[in-house]
C-alpha positions in Angstrom: -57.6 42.6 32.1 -54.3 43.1 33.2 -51.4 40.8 32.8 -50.3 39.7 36.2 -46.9 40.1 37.4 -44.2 37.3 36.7 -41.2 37.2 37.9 -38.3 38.6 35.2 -36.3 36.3 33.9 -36.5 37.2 30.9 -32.9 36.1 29.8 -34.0 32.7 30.8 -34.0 30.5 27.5 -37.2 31.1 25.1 -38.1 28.4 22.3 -35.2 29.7 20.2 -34.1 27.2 17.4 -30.1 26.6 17.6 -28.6 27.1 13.8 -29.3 23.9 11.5 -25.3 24.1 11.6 -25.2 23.1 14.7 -26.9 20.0 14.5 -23.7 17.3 13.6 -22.4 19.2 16.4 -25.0 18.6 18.9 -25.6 14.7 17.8 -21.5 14.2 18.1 -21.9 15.5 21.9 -24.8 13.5 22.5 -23.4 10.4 21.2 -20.3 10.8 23.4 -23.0 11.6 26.7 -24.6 8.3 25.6 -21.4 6.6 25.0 -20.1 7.6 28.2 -23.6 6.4 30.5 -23.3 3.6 28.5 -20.2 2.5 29.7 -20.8 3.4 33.2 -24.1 0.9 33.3 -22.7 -1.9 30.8 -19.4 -2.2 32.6 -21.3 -2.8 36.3 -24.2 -5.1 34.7 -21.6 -8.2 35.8 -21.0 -7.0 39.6 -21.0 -9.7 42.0 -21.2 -12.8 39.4 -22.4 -15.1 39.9 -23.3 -15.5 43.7 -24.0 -11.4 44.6 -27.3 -9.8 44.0 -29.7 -7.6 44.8 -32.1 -8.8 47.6 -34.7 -7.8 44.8 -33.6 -9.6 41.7 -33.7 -13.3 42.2 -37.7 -12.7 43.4 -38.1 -10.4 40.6 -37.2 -12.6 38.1 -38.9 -15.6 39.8 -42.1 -13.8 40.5 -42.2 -13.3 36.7 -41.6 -16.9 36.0 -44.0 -17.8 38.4 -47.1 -15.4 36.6 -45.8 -17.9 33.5 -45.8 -20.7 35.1 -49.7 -19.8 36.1 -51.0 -18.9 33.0 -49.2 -21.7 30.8 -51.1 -24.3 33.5 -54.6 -22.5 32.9 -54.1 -20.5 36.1 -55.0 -16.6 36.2 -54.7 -15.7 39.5 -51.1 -13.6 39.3 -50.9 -10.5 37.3 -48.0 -9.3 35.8 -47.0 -5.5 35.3 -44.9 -4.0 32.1 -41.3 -4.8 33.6 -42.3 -8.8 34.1 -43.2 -8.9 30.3 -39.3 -7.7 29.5 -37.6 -9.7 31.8 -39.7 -13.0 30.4 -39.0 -12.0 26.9 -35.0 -11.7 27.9 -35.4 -14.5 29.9 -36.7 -16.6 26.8 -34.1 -15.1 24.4 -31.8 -16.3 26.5 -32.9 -19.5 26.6 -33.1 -19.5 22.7 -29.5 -18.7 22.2 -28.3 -21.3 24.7 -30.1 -24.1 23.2 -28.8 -22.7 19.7 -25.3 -22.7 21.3 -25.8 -25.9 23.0 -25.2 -25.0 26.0 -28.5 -26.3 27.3 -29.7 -29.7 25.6 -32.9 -29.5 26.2 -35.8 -26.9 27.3 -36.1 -28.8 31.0 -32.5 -28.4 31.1 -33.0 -24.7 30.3 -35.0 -24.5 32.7 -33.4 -26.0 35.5 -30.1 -23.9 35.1 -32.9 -20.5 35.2 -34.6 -22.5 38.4 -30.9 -22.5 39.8 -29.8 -19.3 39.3 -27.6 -19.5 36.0 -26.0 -16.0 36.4 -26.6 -15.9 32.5 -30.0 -15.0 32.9 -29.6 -12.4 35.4 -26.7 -10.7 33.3 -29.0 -10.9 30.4 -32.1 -8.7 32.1 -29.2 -6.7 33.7 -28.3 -5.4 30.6 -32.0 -5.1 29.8 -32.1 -2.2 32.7 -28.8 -0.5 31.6 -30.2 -0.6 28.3 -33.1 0.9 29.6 -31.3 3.7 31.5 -29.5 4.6 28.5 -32.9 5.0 27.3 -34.1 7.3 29.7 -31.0 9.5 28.8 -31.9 10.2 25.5 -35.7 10.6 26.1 -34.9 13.3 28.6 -33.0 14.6 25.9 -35.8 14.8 23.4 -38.3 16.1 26.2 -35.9 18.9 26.9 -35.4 20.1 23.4 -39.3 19.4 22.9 -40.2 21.8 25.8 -37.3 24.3 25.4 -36.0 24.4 21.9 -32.1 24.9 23.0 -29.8 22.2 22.7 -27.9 23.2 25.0 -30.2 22.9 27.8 -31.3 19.5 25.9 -27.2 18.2 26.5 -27.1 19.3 29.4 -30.0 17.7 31.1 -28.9 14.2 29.2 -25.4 14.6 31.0 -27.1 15.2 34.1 -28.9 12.3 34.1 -26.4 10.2 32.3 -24.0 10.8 35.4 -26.6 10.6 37.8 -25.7 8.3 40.5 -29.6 7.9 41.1 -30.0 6.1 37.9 -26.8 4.6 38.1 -27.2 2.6 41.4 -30.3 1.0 40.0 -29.0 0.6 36.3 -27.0 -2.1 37.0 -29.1 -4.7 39.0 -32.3 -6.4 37.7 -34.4 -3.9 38.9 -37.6 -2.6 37.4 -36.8 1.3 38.3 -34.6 2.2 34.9 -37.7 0.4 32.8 -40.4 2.4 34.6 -38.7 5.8 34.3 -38.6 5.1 30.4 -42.1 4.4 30.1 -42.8 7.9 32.4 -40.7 9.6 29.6 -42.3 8.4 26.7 -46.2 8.7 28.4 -44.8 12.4 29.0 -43.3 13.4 25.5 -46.4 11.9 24.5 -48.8 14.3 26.6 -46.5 17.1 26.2 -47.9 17.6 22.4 -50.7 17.4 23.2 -53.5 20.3 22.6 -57.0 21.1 22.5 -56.4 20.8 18.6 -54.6 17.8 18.3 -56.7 14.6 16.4 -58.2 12.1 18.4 -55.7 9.4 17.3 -52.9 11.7 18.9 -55.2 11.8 22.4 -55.6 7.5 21.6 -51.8 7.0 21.2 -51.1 9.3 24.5 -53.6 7.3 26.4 -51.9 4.0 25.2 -48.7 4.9 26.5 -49.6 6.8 29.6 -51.3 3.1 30.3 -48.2 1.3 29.6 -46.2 4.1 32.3 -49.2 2.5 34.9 -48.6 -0.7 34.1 -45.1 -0.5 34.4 -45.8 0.9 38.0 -48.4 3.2 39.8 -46.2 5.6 40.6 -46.2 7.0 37.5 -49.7 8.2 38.1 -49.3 11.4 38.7 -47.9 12.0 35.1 -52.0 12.6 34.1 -51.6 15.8 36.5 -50.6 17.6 33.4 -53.8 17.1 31.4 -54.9 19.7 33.7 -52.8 22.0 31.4 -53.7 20.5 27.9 -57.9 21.7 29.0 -57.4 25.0 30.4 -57.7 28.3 28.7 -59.1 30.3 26.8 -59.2 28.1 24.0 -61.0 25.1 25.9 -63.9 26.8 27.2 -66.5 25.8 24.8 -65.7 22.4 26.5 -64.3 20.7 23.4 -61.3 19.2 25.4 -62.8 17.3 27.4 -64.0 14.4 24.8 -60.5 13.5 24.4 -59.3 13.9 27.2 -62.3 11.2 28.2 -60.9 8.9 25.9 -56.9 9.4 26.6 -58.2 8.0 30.0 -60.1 5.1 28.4 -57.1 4.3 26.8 -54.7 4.1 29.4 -57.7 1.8 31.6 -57.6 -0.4 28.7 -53.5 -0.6 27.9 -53.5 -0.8 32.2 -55.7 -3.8 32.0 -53.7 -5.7 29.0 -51.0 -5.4 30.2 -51.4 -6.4 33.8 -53.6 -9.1 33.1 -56.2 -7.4 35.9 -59.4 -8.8 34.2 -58.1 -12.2 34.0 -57.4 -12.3 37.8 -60.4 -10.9 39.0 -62.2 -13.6 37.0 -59.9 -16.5 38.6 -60.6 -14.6 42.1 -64.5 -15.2 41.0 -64.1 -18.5 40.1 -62.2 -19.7 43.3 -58.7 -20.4 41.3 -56.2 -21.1 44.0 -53.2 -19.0 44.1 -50.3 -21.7 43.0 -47.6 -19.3 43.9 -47.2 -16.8 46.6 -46.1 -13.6 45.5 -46.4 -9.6 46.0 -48.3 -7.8 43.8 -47.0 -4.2 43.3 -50.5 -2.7 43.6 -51.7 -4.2 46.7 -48.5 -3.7 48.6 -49.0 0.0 47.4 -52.3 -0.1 48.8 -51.4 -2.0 52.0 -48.7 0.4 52.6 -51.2 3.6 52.0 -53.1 2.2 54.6 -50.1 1.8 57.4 -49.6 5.3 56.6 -53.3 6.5 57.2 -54.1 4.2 60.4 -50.5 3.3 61.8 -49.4 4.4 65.5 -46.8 6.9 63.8 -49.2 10.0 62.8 -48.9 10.7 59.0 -47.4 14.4 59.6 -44.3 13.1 61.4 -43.9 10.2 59.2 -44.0 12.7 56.5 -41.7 15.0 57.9 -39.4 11.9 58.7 -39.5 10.9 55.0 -38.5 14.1 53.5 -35.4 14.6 55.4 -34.7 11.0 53.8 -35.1 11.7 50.5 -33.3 15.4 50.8 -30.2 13.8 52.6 -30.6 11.1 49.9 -30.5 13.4 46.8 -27.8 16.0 48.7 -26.1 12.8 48.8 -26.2 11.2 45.3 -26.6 14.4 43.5 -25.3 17.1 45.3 -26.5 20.3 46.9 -26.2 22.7 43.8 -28.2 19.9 41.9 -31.3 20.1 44.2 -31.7 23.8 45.1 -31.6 24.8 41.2 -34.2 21.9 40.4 -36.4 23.3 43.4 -35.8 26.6 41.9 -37.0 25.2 38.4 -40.0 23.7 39.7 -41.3 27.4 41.2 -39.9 29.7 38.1 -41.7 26.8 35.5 -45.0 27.2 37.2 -44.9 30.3 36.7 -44.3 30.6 32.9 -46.7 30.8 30.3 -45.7 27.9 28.3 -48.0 24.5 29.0 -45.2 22.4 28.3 -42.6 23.9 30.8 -46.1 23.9 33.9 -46.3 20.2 33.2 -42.8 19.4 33.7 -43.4 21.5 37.0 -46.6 19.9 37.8 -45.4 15.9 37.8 -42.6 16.6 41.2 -45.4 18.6 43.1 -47.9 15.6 42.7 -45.5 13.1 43.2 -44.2 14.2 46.7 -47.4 14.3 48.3 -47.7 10.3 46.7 -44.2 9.4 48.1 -44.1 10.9 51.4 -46.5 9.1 53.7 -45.3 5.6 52.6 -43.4 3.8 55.2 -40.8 1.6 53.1 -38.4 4.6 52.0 -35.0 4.2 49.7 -33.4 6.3 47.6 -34.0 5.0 44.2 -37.8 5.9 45.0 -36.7 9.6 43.6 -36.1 8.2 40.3 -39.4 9.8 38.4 -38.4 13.0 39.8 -34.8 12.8 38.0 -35.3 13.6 34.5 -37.2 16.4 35.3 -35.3 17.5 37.9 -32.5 17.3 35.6 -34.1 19.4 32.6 -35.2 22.2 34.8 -32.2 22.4 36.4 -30.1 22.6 33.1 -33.0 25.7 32.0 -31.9 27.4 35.6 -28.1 27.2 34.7 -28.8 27.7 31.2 -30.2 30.9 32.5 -27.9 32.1 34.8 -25.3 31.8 32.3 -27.2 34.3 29.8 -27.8 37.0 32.8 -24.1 36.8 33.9 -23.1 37.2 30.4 -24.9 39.9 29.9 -23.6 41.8 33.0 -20.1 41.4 32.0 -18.7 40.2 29.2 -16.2 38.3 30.9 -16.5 38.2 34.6 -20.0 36.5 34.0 -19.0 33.9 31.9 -16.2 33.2 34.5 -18.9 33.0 37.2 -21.0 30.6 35.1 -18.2 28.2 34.2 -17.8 28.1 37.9 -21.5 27.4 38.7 -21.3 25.1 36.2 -18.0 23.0 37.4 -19.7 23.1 41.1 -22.4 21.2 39.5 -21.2 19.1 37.8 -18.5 17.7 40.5 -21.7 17.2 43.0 -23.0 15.2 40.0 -20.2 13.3 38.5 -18.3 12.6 41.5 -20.3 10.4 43.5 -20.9 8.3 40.2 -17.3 7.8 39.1 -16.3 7.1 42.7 -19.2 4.5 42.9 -18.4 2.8 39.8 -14.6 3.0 39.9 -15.1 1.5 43.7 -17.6 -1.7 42.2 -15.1 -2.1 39.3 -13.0 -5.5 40.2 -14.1 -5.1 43.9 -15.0 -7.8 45.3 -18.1 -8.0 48.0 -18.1 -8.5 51.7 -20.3 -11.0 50.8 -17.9 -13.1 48.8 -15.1 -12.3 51.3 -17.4 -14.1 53.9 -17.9 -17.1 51.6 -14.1 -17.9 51.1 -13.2 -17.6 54.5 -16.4 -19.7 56.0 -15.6 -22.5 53.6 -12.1 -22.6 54.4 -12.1 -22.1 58.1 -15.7 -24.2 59.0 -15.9 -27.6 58.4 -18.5 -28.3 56.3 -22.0 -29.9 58.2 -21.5 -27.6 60.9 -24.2 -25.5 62.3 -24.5 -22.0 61.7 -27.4 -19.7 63.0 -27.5 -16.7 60.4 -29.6 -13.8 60.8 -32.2 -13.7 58.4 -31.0 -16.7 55.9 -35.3 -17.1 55.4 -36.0 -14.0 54.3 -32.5 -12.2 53.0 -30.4 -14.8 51.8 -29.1 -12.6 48.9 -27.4 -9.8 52.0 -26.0 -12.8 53.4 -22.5 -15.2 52.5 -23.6 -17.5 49.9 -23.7 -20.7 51.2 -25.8 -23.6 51.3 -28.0 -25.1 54.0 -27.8 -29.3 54.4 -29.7 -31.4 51.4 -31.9 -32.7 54.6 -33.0 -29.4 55.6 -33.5 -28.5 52.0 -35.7 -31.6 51.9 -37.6 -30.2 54.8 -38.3 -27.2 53.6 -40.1 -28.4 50.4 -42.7 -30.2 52.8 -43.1 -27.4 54.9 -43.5 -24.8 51.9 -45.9 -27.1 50.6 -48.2 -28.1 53.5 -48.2 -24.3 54.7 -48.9 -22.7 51.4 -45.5 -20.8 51.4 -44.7 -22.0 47.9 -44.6 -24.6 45.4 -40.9 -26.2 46.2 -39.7 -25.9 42.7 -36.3 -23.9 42.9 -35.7 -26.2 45.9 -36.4 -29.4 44.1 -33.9 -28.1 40.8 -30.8 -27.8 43.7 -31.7 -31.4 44.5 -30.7 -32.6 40.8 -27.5 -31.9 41.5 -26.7 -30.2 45.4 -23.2 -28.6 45.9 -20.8 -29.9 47.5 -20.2 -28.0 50.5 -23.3 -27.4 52.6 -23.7 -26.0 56.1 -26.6 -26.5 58.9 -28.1 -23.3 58.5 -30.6 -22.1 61.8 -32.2 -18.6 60.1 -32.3 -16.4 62.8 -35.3 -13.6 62.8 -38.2 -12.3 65.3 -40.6 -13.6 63.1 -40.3 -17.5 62.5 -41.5 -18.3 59.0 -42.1 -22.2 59.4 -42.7 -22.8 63.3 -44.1 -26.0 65.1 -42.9 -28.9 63.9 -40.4 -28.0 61.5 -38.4 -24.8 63.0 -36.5 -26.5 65.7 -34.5 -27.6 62.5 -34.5 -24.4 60.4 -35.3 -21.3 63.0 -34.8 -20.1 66.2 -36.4 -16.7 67.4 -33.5 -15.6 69.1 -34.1 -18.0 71.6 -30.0 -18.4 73.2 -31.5 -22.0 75.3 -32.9 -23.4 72.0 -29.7 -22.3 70.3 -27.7 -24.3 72.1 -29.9 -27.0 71.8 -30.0 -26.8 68.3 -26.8 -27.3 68.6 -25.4 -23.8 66.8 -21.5 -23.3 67.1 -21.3 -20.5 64.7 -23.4 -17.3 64.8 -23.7 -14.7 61.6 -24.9 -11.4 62.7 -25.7 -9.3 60.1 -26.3 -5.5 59.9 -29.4 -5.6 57.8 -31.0 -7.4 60.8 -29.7 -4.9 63.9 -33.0 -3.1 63.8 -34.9 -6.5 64.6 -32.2 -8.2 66.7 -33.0 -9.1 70.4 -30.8 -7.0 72.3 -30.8 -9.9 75.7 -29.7 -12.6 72.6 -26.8 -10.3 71.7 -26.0 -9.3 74.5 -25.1 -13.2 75.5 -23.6 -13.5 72.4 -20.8 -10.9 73.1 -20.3 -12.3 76.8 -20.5 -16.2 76.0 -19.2 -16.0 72.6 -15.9 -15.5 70.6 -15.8 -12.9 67.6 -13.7 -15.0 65.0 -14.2 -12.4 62.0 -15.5 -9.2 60.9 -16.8 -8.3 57.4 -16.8 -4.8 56.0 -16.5 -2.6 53.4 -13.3 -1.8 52.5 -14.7 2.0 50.5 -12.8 4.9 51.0 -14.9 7.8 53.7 -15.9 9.0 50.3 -17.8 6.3 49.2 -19.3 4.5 51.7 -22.1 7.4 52.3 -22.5 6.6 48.8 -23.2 3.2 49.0 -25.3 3.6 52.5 -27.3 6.0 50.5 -28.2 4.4 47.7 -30.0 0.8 49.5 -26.9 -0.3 51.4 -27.1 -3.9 49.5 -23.0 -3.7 48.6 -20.5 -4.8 51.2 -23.1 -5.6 53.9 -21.2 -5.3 57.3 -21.1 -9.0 59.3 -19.6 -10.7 62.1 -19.0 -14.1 62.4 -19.0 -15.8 66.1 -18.3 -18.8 68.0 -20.5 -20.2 70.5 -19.1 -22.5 72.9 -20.4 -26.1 72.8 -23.2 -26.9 74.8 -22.9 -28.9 78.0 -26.6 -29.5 78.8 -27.4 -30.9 75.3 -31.4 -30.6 75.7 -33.7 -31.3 72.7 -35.5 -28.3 71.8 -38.5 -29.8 72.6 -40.1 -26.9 73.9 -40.1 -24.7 70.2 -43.2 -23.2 69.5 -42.1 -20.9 66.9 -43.2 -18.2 68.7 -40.9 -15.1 69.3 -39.7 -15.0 73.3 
């Protein structure tokens, strides 16, 4: 039969072995890439301390707890996934090493600083995730080299990634992102050895930690794709593959389950266990969301279509132009090689687009399975272009490749030095806000802030009254909201300077009888007869906003300050692109007092 046509690229590097002289070399370089990452992630672990975060990180780490909290009191209805089980190990080591150091003197009073946010905790799992990251650098270095046999392709792709302000803006945060791409790498190096001929133990161990990659998330899934490769050919078709492969699967079902604690929740789901704590599992948020896509009003097509101009502005934008059309080139020349290894690395981003596109909730940092190998083939296509060039003209074409090359690696390294040198010693909008509410509001006023329920952490960080905190426990409790615990550790010892806080949002979370003194629908009659003088609008909420509230807001009311980010043109794409949770924008209003007093009376709770 004849060999069908490939396209010639020939030059394109083969699994040639660099010279064993080369190897200090190569180790030096890649200690200085790793060095360098390093700092980058390290050095923005302590952004914000200790009132900023991520909207994400304080229910992260509290969801976590609460699976704990569950299973210690005989409880298996909350599973956990393969992030939860490192940030409760840091979590504990942290507690360890304060009680050593005294700093707590007991383990309630361990516990209490964790239940009120003791940045100490949050710095330790944030350097968890940078660790993490750095992680992912060098496995994408070891899956290169593994694949292509050149160092220098190998180096590259690590420096890629390393400067990568995809993995950068979620390296810093506790954020489970930086600890599932490491588990993707290591269930890929994993399957990437394997053959038809390897021992069974081999297909065990690569089913073990393709398992852990699921547990860690499900979007890791379509890392199995490249079995596909490991059974075909010519060498499979007596059928002997598929045994194995079998068991790989088996496997990963079974490390899925551990890990996850699936088994034990279904059991608790038999038995009638009550939930204790409200959270949101991963998987059936995934599901949920699977299902907007397939029966929501928006047809999946558009929404589709809408999704992938996201995620290409997002990726132009963090990783520049010359970065995504030579990965996009990758992906087509590697499906079209002969090697197994280089069509898996090819496989994993056409499966995964198809899994990301119809979901509704988009960001940026979504994209992160596709980096490292996106990274990897794009350092091959470089790699490549170099070796033609060179051979075309000794001189000229090297001069053309160093200027590929630089155009690269500015649309790479830019946006993450300018990112972290704008975090470095900057201090948040959010912060900004803080400082000038508690010196220009007198403390017990009331302030209606959009939000405050359900985004605190985009919001100034300031405290709602002790009564309304009160409140809240009883209401959490009697509605099934939550437990009441973080609340009830503030009450051992409430700051000092507290504020009436009315959360305002489209969707009341409390309603009748206790939202008349915690909510207002955006309601401007039960405003004023909540008695609100102060009015935080906050961009976050503008999609949701009632437009007739705002409106009367801008006619009856006084803008005393505006809060925004202070970035250069240069960076605030940057910080839009990657989640927009730095430097939230905000305006501050006053409302005059009301003449009519009223009492509210009429709250239902219900949006107007």
């Amino acid at each position: 039969m004849a060999r069908r046509p490939t396209l010639e690229l020939r030059s394109l590097p083969t699994s040639r072995r660099d010279p064993r002289r080369h190897a200090w070399r190569d180790r030096g370089v890649l200690a200085l890439i790793l060095l360098a990452a390093g700092a980058l992630r390290f050095s923005l672990a302590g952004y914000g301390g200790p009132h900023i975060y991520h909207p994400d990180e304080i229910e992260l780490l509290n969801d976590a707890a609460r699976t704990f909290d569950s299973l210690r009191r005989g409880n298996f209805s909350l599973a956990l996934n393969a992030s939860a089980w490192l940030f409760l190990a840091v979590v504990a080591a942290r507690a360890v090493v304060g009680r050593a150091a005294a700093v707590y003197p007991s383990w309630a009073s361990a516990e209490l600083a964790f239940l009120r946010q003791d940045f100490s905790f949050y710095l330790w799992v944030r350097r968890l995730v940078a660790a993490a990251s750095l992680a992912g650098v060098f496995l994408t270095e070891r899956l290169a080299r593994r694949v292509f046999g050149s160092s220098t392709i190998a180096l590259l792709a690590a420096a890629l990634y390393g400067f990568s302000l995809l993995d950068l803006s979620s390296a810093h945060w506790v954020k489970q992102d930086a600890i599932v791409n490491l588990c993707l790498l290591v269930a890929q190096l994993a399957l990437i050895e394997l053959s038809p001929q390897s021992p069974r133990r081999k297909w065990r161990l690569a089913g073990a930690v393709c398992g852990l990659a699921l547990a860690a998330r499900w979007n890791t899934a379509p890392v199995l794709a490249g079995l596909w490769f490991a059974v075909r050919g010519r060498e499979d078709r007596d059928g002997r593959a598929w045994p194995p492969v079998i068991q790989l699967l088996l496997f990963a079902a079974m490390t899925y389950l551990v890990l996850t604690l699936r088994p034990l929740t279904w059991l608790a789901s038999w038995a009638g266990q009550p939930v204790l704590y409200p959270t949101q599992p991963y998987e059936e948020t995934l599901l949920r969301r699977y299902h907007e896509a397939m029966t929501g009003p928006v047809g999946l097509l558009r929404r589709m279509g809408s999704n992938a101009a996201f995620y290409a502005a997002a990726a132009g934008t963090t990783m520049g132009a010359p970065f995504c059309a030579l990965s996009a080139v990758g992906v087509v020349l590697a499906l079209g090689q002969d090697g197994r290894a280089r069509r898996q690395l090819a496989l994993f981003p056409v499966v995964y687009l198809p899994f990301l596109l119809p979901v509704r909730v988009r960001e940026a940092r979504y994209l992160l399975p596709l980096l490292p190998y996106a990274c990897i083939l794009t350092a091959w296509v470089l790699v490549g272009i170099a070796r033609r060039l060179k051979g075309l003209h000794p001189v000229a074409g090297p001069a053309a490749a160093s200027l590929v090359g630089a155009w690269l690696a500015a649309g790479v390294a830019i946006p993450s030095l300018s990112y972290a040198r704008f975090l470095l010693g900057h201090a948040d909008t959010r912060t900004i806000a803080a400082a000038w509410m508690h010196a220009e509001i007198p403390d017990g006023s009331t302030i209606a802030a959009e939000k405050y329920q359900e985004l605190p952490n985009l919001l100034p960080p300031i405290f709602e009254s002790e009564s309304q905190c009160r409140l809240k426990i009883a209401a959490s409790r009697e509605r099934g909201l939550g437990s009441g615990r973080i609340r009830e550790a503030w009450l051992e010892s409430y700051p000092e300077h507290t504020y009436r806080i009315i959360s305002l949002a489209a969707r009341p979370l409390f309603g009748a009888p206790w939202g008349r003194e915690v909510e207002n629908p955006y309601d401007w009659s039960l405003l004023r007869s909540q008695g609100v003088r102060y009015v935080l609008l906050a961009d976050h909420a503008a999609g949701e906003r009632d437009r007739s509230f705002e409106a009367r807001l801008r006619h009856d009311g006084k803008l005393l300050a505006r809060f925004e980010s202070a970035a250069s043109p240069a960076v605030r794409p940057l910080l839009a692109a990657t989640g927009g949770v730095i430097d939230p924008t905000m305006e501050l209003w006053s409302v005059p007092a009301s003449s009519t007093g009223g009492d509210g009376a009429g709250y239902t709770g219900r949006t107007p």
